[in-house]
C-alpha positions in Angstrom: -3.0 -11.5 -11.5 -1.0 -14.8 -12.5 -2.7 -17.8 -12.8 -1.5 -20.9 -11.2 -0.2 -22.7 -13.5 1.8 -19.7 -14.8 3.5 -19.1 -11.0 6.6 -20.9 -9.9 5.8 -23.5 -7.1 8.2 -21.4 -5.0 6.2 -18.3 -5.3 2.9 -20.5 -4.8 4.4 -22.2 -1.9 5.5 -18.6 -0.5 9.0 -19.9 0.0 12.1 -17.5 0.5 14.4 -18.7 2.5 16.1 -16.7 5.0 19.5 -14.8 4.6 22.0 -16.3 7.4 23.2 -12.6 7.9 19.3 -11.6 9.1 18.6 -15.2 11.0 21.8 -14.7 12.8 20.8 -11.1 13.5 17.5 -11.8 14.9 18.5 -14.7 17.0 21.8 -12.5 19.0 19.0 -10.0 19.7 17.8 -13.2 22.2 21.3 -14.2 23.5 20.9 -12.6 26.9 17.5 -13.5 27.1 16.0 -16.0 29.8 14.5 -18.2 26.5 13.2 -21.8 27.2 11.2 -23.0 24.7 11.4 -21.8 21.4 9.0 -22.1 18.3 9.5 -21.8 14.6 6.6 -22.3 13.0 7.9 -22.7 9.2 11.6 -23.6 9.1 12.7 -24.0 6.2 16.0 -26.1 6.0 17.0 -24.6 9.1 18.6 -21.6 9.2 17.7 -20.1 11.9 17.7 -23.1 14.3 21.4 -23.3 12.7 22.3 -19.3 14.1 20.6 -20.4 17.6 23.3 -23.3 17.4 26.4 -21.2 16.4 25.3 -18.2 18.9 25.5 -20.8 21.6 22.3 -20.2 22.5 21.6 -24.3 22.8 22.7 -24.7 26.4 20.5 -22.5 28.0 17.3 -23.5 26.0 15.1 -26.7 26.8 13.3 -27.2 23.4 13.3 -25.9 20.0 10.7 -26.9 18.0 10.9 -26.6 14.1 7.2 -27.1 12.1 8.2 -27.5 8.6 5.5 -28.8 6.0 7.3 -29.0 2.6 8.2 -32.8 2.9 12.4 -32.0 1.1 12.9 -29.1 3.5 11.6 -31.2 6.5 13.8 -34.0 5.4 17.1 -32.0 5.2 16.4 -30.3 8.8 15.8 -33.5 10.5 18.7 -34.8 9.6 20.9 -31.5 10.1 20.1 -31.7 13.8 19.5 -35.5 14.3 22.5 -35.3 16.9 20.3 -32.2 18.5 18.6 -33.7 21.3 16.4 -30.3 22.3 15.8 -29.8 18.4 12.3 -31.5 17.9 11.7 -30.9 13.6 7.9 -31.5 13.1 6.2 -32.4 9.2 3.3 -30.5 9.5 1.1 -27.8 8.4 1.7 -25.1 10.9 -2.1 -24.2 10.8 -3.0 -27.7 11.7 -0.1 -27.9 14.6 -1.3 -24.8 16.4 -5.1 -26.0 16.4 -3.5 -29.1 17.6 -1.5 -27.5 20.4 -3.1 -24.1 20.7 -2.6 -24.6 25.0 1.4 -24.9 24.1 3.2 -21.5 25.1 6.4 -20.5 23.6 9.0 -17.6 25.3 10.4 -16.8 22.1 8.9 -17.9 18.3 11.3 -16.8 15.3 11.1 -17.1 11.7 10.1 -16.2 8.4 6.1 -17.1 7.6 5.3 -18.2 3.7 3.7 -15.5 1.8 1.3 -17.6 0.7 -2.0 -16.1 -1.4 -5.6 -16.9 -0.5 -6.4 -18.9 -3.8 -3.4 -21.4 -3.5 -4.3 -22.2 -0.3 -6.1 -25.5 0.3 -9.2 -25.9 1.3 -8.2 -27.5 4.8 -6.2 -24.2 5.2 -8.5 -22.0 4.3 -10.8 -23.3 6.8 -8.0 -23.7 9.8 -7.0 -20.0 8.9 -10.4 -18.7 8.9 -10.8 -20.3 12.2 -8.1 -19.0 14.1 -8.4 -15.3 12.8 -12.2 -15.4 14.0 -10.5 -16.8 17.6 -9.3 -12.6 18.2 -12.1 -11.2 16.3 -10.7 -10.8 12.9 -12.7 -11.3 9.8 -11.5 -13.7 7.2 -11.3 -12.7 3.2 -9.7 -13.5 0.3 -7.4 -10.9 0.7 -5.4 -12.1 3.4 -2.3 -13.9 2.9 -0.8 -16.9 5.1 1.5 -14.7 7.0 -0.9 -13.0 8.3 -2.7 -15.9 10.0 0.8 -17.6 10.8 1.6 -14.3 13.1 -2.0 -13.9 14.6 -1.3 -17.8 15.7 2.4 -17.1 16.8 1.1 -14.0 19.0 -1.1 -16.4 20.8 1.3 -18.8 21.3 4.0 -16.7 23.2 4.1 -17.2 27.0 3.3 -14.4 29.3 6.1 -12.0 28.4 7.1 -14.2 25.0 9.2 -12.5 22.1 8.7 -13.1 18.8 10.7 -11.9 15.8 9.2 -12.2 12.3 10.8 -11.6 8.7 7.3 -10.1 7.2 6.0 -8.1 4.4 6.3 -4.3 5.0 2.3 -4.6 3.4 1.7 -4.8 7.5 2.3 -1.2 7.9 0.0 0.5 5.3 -2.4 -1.9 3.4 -6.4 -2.2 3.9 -6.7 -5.9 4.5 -3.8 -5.8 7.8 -5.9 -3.1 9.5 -7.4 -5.7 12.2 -4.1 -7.3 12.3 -2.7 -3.5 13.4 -5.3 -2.8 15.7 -5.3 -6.5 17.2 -1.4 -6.1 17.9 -1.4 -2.9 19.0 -4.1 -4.5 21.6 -1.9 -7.5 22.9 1.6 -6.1 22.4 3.4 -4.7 25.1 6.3 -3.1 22.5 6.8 -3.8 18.4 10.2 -2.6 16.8 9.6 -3.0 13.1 13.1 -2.8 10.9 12.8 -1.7 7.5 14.9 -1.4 4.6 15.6 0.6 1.6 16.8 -2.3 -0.8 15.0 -5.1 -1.0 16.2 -8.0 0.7 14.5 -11.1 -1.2 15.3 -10.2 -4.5 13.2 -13.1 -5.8 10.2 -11.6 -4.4 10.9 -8.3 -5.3 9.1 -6.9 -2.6 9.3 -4.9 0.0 10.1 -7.0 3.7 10.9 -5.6 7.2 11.5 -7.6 10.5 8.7 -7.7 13.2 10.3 -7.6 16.8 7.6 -7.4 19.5 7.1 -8.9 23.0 4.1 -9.4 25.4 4.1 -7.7 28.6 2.4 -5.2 31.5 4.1 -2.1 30.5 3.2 -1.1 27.4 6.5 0.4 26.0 4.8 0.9 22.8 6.3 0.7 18.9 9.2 2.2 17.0 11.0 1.9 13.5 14.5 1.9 12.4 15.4 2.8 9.0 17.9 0.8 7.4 19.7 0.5 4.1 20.6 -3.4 3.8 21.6 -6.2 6.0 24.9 -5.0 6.0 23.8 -2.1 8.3 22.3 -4.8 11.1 26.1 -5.0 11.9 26.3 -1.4 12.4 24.1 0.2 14.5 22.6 0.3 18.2 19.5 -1.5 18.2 18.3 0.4 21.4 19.0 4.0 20.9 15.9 4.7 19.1 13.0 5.2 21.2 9.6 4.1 21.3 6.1 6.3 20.4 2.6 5.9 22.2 0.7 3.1 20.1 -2.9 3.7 20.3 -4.7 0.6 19.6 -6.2 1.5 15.8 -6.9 0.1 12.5 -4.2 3.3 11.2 -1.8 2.7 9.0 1.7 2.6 10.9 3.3 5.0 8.6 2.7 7.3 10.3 5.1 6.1 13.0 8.0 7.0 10.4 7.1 10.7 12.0 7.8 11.9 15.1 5.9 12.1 18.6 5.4 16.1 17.8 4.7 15.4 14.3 2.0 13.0 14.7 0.2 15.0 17.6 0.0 17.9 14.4 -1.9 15.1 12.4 -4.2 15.0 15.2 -4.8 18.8 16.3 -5.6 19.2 12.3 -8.0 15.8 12.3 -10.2 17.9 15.0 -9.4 21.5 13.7 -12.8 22.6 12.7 -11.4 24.9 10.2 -10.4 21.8 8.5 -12.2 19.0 6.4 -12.3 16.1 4.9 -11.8 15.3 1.1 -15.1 13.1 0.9 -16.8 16.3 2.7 -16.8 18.3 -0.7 -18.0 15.2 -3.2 -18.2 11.7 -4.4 -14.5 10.0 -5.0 -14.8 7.5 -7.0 -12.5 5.0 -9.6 -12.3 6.0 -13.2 -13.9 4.4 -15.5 -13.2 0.6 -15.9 -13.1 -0.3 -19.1 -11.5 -3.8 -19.2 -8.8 -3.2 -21.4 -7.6 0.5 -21.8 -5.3 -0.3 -24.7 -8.4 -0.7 -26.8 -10.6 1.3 -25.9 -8.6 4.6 -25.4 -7.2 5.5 -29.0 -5.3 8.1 -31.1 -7.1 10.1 -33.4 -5.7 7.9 -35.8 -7.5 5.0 -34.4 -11.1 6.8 -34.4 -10.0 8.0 -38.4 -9.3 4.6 -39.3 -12.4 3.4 -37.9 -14.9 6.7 -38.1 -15.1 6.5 -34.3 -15.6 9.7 -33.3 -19.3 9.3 -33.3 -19.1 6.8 -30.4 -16.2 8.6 -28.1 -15.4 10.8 -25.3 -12.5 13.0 -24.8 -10.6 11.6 -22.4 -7.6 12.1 -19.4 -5.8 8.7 -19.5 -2.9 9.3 -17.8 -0.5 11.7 -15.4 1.3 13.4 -18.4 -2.2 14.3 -20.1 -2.5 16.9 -17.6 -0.1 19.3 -17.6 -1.6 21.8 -14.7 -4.9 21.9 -12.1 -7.0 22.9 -15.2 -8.0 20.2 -18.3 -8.8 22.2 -20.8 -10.2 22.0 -24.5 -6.5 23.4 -25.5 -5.2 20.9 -23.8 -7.3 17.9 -25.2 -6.5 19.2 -28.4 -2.9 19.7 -27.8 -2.9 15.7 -26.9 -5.0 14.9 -29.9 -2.2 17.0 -32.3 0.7 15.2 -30.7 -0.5 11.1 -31.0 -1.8 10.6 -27.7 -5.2 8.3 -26.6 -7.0 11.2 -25.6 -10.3 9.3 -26.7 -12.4 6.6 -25.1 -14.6 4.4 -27.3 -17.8 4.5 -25.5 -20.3 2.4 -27.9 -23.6 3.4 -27.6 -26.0 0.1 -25.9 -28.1 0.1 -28.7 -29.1 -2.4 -31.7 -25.5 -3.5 -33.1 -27.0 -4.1 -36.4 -27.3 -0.4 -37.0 -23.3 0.3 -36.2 -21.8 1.3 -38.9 -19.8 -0.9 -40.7 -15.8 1.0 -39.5 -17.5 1.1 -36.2 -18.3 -3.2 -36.4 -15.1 -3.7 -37.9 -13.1 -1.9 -35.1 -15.4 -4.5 -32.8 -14.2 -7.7 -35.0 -10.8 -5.8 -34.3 -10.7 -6.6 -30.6 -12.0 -9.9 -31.4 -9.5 -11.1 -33.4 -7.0 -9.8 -30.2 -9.3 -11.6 -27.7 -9.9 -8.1 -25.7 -13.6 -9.7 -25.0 -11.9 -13.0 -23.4 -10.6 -10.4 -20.9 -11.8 -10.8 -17.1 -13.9 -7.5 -16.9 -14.8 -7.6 -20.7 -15.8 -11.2 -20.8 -19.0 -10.7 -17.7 -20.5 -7.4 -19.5 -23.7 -8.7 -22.2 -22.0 -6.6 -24.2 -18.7 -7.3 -24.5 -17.7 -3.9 -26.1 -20.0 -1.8 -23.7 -18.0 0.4 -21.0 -20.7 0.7 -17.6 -20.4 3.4 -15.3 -19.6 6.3 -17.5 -20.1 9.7 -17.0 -18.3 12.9 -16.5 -16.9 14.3 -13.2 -16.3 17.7 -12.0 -12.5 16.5 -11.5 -10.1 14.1 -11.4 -7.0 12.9 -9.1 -4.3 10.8 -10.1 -4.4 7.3 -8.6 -0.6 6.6 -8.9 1.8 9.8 -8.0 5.7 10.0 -8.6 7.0 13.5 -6.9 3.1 15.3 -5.8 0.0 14.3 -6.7 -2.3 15.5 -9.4 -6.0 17.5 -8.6 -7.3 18.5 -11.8 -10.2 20.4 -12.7 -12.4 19.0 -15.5 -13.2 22.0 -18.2 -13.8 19.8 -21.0 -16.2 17.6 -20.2 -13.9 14.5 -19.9 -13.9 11.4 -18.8 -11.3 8.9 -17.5 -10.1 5.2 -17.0 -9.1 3.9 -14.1 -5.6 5.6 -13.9 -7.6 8.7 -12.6 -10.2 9.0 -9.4 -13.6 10.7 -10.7 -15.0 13.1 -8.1 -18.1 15.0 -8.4 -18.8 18.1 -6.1 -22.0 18.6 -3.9 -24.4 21.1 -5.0 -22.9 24.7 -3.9 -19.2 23.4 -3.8 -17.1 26.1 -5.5 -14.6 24.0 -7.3 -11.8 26.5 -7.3 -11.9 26.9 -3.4 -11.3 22.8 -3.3 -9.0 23.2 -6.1 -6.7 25.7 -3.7 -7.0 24.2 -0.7 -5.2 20.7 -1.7 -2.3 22.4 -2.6 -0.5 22.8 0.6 1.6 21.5 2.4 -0.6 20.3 5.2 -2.9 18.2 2.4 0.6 17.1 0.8 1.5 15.5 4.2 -2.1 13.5 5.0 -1.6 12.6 1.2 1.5 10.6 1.8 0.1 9.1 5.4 -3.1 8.3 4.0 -1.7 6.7 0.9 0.5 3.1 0.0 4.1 3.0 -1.5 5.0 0.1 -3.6 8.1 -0.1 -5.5 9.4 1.5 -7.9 8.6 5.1 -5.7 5.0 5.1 -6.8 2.4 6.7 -4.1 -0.6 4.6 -4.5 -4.1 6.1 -2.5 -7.3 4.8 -3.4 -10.9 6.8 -2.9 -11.2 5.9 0.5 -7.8 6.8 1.5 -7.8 9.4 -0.6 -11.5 10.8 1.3 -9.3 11.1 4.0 -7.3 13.8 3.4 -7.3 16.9 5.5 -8.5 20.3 3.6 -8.8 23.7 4.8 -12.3 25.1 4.2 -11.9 28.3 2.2 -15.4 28.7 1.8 -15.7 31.8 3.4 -12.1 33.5 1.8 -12.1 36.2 -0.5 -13.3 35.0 -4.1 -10.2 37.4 -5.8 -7.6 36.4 -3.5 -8.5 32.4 -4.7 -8.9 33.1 -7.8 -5.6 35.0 -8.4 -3.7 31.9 -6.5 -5.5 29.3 -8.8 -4.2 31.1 -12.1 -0.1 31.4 -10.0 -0.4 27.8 -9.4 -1.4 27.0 -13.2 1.0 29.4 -14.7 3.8 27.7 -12.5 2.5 24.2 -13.6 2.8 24.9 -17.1 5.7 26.1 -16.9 7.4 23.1 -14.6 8.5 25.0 -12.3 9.3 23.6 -8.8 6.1 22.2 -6.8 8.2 23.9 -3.5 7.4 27.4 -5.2 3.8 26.9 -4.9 3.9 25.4 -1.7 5.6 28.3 -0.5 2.7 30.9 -1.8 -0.5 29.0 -1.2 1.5 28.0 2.7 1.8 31.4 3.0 -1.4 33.0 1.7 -3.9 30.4 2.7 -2.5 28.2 5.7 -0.5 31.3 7.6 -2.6 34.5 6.6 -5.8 32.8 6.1 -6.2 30.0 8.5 -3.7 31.5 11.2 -1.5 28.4 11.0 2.1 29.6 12.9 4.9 29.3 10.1 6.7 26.5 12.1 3.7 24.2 11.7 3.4 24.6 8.0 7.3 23.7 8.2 6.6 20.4 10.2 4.2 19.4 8.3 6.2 20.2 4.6 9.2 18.5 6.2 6.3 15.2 6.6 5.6 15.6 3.5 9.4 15.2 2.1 10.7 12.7 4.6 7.5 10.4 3.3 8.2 11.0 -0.4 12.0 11.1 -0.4 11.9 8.1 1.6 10.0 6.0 -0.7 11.7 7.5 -3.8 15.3 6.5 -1.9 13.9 3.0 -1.7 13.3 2.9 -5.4 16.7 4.3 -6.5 18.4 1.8 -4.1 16.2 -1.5 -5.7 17.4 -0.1 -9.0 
């Protein structure tokens, strides 16, 4: 994480101003619309108070208020619509305005929040934020960034059947810290249309944005997504021909509503399948090992020569290309070993350092001299140079995924950092019965629901998400059929073939002759699973 002083104040401020292509966009969607008083509640230098003006939308409109708090931006709206009579521009903090006039109701609020972090809040905004996001029981955290609280404020604001039209973070439709935020919009909202796109629109961000459309009403209409390319497609298509799915009010991620109606009632015949179970049902998930700085502490066999380390380390799985099938073996430890890898972790023994040996204190003064002990997670240990929390798991599962995910089996006694998830089976588990039943196309689909795309393509789940995960429970199936699948799907790993030949074997042999599952179901759910991953592979091609 940056510190401050390293951070532009643009990125501290959270402020991206708005393409006039997407504020002109957003505004036309109103132009038929009986609007009278409109909000925005961070304005910028006006841009989109500028589209209402040229879509003629001034006429029909009693008052527009702007709330702008950065003192030059406030200062060159003002004076853009001086002439303006029904344009009222405000120098305020927003979160002081709406605690101010919280009884004020708005029938449409546009704009484009700041995506401001927790810690460069002020205090006075921390407080005013906590405040309002306790006023529709939501818990405040240091997670939760100003847009956030800027929409949970605007929501309350609208009139009876308000509109409001937001340029957000797409964070909103998969990340931990927004799950309130879902359930709590999902509650109050009569319809959301969320608009996303592959490229990435504020290049100065370099993250991933989408625009919030939603309106309050009786009839709840419910929520929908359109997939675009870039702003040139808002020209192009017809906002109202896609349709709108059931939104139950829930704390679920809302990728799931890149699927169909059909598709996401499968997700929830195989939730209460009893045939089926959860990941967390077979063993504790838990991060790799942290070590503070992997650079240091994982090493070559070079390194542990140099330093006559071998005493004091682990063999070790640091990253996806270590493991080249479902099995980690001592072959393949040694393989890395032979061809330069870090395939070991230093693991210093918490003991009297006076009786290291002297390469062993020497490679200690080494990461002194680099200041690896000034480091965060290095720098609150006793010991500087002591790893916690290590021990050896029955398997591991890649944290970060490109094309599929990785569930290896642990036959060496391993350990990992924090690239892998550690799990470690209940008593009686029979490892190569979990082992098979991830690799299907079902448990390929939940992996991509459960998990997080950033950019770049990279699937992203973390132990909880990953605990979540729908498994079928082979316990009962014939110990030589499993077997003789495990050793098809290793052979095809090590020899890179395509992950779609596997699928197509265990589909067949475990999901459709095993579990009963009708061919056409496996098929929806392997077409979930490549309309999730192609789409957020797309998305990284196109912000290449």
């Amino acid at each position: 994480m940056k510190m401050k002083k390293e951070c532009t104040d643009k990125k501290i401020n959270g402020v991206y101003y708005t393409p006039y292509k997407l504020a002109s966009f957003i505004c036309n969607l109103y132009k038929e619309n009986n609007v009278s008083r409109i909000l925005e509640p961070s304005c910028g230098e006006g841009v989109f108070i500028e589209a209402l003006c040229d879509n003629n939308m001034i006429d029909n409109i009693r008052e527009i208020v702007g709330v702008e708090y950065n003192k030059e931006s406030w200062t060159i709206c003002r004076n853009k619509f001086k002439d303006v009579k029904k344009v009222k521009i405000k120098h305020k903090d927003f979160l002081e305005y709406y605690q101010k006039n919280k009884n004020k109701k708005y029938d449409l609020i546009i704009g484009n929040p700041p995506y401001i972090r927790y810690q460069y809040l002020k205090e006075e905004q921390r407080i005013n934020q906590s405040e309002i996001l306790k006023e529709v029981g939501m818990k405040s955290n240091k997670l939760i960034n100003a847009w956030v609280c800027f929409l949970v404020a605007c929501v309350n604001l609208l009139s009876e059947n308000g509109k409001i039209a937001f340029v957000i973070p797409a964070e909103i439709l998969q990340v931990a810290y927004a799950e309130e935020l879902r359930m709590y919009l999902s509650e109050v909202l009569s319809k959301i249309t969320l608009i996303t796109f592959n490229s990435i629109i504020f290049p100065d961000i370099e993250q991933e944005t989408l625009i919030f459309i939603a309106e309050k009403g009786n009839k709840k209409e419910g929520i929908r997504i359109i997939e675009l390319n870039d702003l040139d497609d808002l020209e192009n298509f017809e906002y109202n021909e896609v349709g709108y799915q059931k939104m139950n009010p829930s704390k679920d991620k809302w990728l799931k509503y890149f699927i169909s109606n059909k598709e996401n009632e499968l997700i929830e015949q195989i939730k209460k399948n009893k045939y089926f179970k959860k990941f967390s049902d077979f063993g504790i998930i838990n991060i790799g090992i942290t070590t503070g700085n992997n650079d240091y502490f994982s090493i070559d066999d070079a390194t542990s020569k140099k330093y006559e380390l071998d005493g004091v380390c682990l063999p070790l799985i640091g990253r996806s290309s270590h493991a080249e099938s479902i099995f980690f073996t001592e072959n393949d430890l040694q393989n890395n070993i032979k061809s330069g890898k870090k395939a070991k972790l230093v693991c210093f023994p918490n003991s009297d350092y006076n009786k290291y040996s002297n390469k062993n204190k020497a490679y200690i003064k080494y990461g002194l001299d680099n200041k690896v002990n000034e480091g965060y997670k290095c720098s609150i240990r006793d010991k500087w140079y002591i790893i916690p929390s290590v021990w050896v798991p029955d398997a591991f599962f890649l944290r970060r995924n490109n094309i599929y995910p990785k569930f290896v089996i642990n036959k060496c006694n391993a350990v990992s950092t924090d690239t892998m998830h550690r799990i470690k089976f209940y008593d009686n588990i029979d490892k190569e019965k979990v082992l098979l039943s991830y690799y299907n196309s079902i448990s390929f689909a939940f992996t991509e629901i459960c998990g997080r795309s950033y950019g770049g393509g990279v699937l992203e789940i973390l132990p909880g998400e990953m605990g979540k995960i729908m498994l079928p429970d082979l316990s009962q199936m014939d110990q030589k059929i499993v077997h003789k699948l495990v050793k098809f799907i290793d052979k095809q790993m090590r020899q890179e073939a395509d992950i779609n030949t596997i699928l197509d074997e265990v589909d067949e042999q475990v999901l459709i002759k095993y579990m009963k599952i009708d061919y056409e179901t496996c098929q929806h759910f392997r077409n979930m699973w490549n309309k999730m991953k192609n789409r957020r592979l797309d998305r990284a091609k196109n912000a290449r």
